[in-house]
C-alpha positions as MATLAB code, in Angstrom:
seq = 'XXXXXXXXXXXXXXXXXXXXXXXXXXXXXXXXXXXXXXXXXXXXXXXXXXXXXXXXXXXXXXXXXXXXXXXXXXXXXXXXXXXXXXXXXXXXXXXXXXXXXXXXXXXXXXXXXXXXX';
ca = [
     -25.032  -14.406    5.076;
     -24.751  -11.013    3.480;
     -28.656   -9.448    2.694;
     -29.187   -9.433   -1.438;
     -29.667   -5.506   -1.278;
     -26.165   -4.864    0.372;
     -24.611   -6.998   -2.397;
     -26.901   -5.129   -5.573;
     -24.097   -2.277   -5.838;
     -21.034   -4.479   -6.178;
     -23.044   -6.789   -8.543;
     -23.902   -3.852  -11.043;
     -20.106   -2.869  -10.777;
     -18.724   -5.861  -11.220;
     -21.534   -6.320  -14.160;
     -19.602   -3.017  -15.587;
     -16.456   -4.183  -15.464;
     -17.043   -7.370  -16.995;
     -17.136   -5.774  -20.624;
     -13.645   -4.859  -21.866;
     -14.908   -1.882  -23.958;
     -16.195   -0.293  -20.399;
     -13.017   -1.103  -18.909;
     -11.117    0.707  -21.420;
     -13.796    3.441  -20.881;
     -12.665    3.812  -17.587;
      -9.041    3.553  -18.108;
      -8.948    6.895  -20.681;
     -10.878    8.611  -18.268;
      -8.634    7.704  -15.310;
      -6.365   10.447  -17.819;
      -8.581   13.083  -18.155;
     -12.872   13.510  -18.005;
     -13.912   13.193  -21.874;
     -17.112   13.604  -24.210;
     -19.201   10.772  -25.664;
     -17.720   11.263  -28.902;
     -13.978   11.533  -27.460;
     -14.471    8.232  -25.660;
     -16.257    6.751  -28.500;
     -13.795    7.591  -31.122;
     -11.323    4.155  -30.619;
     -13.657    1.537  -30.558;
     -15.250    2.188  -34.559;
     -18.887    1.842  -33.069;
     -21.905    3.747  -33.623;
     -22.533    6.118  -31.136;
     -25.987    5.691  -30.037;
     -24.177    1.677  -29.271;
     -21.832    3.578  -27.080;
     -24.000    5.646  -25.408;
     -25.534    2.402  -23.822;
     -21.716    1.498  -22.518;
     -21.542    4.696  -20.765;
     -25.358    4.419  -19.814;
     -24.318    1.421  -17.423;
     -20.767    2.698  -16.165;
     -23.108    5.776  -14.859;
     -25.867    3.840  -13.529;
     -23.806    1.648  -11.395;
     -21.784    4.489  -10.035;
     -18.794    4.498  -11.831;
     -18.803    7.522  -13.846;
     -20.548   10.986  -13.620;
     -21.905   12.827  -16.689;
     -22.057   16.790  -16.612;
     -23.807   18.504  -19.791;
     -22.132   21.399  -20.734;
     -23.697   23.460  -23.482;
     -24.412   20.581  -26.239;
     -21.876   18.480  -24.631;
     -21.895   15.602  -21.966;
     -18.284   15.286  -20.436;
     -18.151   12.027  -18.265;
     -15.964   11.864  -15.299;
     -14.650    8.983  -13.430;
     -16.489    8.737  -10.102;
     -13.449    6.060   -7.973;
     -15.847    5.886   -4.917;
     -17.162    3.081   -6.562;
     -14.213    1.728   -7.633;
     -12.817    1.713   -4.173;
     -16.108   -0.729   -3.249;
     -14.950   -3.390   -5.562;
     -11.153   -2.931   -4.636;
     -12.142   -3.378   -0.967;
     -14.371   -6.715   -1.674;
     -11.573   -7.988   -3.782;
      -8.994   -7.449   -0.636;
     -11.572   -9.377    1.848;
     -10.972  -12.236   -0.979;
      -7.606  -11.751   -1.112;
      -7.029  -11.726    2.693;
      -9.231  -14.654    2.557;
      -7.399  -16.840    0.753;
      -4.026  -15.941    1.638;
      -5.092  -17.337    5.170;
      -6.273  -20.093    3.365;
      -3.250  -20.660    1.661;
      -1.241  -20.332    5.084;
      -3.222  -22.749    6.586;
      -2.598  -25.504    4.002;
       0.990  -24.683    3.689;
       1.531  -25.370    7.541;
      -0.546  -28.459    6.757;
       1.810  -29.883    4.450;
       4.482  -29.041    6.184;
       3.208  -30.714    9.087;
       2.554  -33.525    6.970;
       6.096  -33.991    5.942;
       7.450  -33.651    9.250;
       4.925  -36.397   10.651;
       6.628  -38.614    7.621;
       9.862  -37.751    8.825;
       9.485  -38.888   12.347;
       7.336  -41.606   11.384;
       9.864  -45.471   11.542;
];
């Protein structure tokens, strides 16, 4: 069993990208970094609001902020995004072994029905 604190970042990102406004968040700045205001402008919500979305992208990891002059640009920070890839390919792998496993099963299966009189 994996220890609670090695599984706390993951959690938080996967608690990010659970919202579909912060997923969008992160798509635009996969383009380029932006301002609050830049990133804000699609979604029609009040800023302070949005401020809290890009609160929690930074606090798990996800993005960086940098103020410059009276302006926060955000940047997307992948390190993070490569943790949640990686645990998604252990599932992946996982299953897909899984899957190979009950395929030879029923294959085995049907043969045994085959050769059974």
């Amino acid at each position: 069993m994996v220890a609670t604190a090695a599984l706390e970042p993951i959690d938080t990102v996967f608690r990010a990208l659970a919202d579909p406004t912060r997923r969008r968040v992160l798509e635009r700045l996969s383009q380029s970094p932006a301002s609050a205001s830049e990133l804000a402008a699609p979604f029609g919500m009040a800023l302070p609001s949005f401020v809290e979305h890009l609160g929690v992208l930074e606090r798990c990891g996800l993005v960086s902020s940098q103020k410059a002059g009276r302006v926060r640009m955000y940047r997307l920070a992948p390190k993070r995004l490569r943790l949640a890839e990686e645990w998604l390919g252990r599932q992946r792998e996982l299953w897909e072994r899984r899957l190979d496993q009950l395929d030879e099963y029923v294959i085995q299966l049907k043969n045994d029905r085959k050769n059974t009189p």
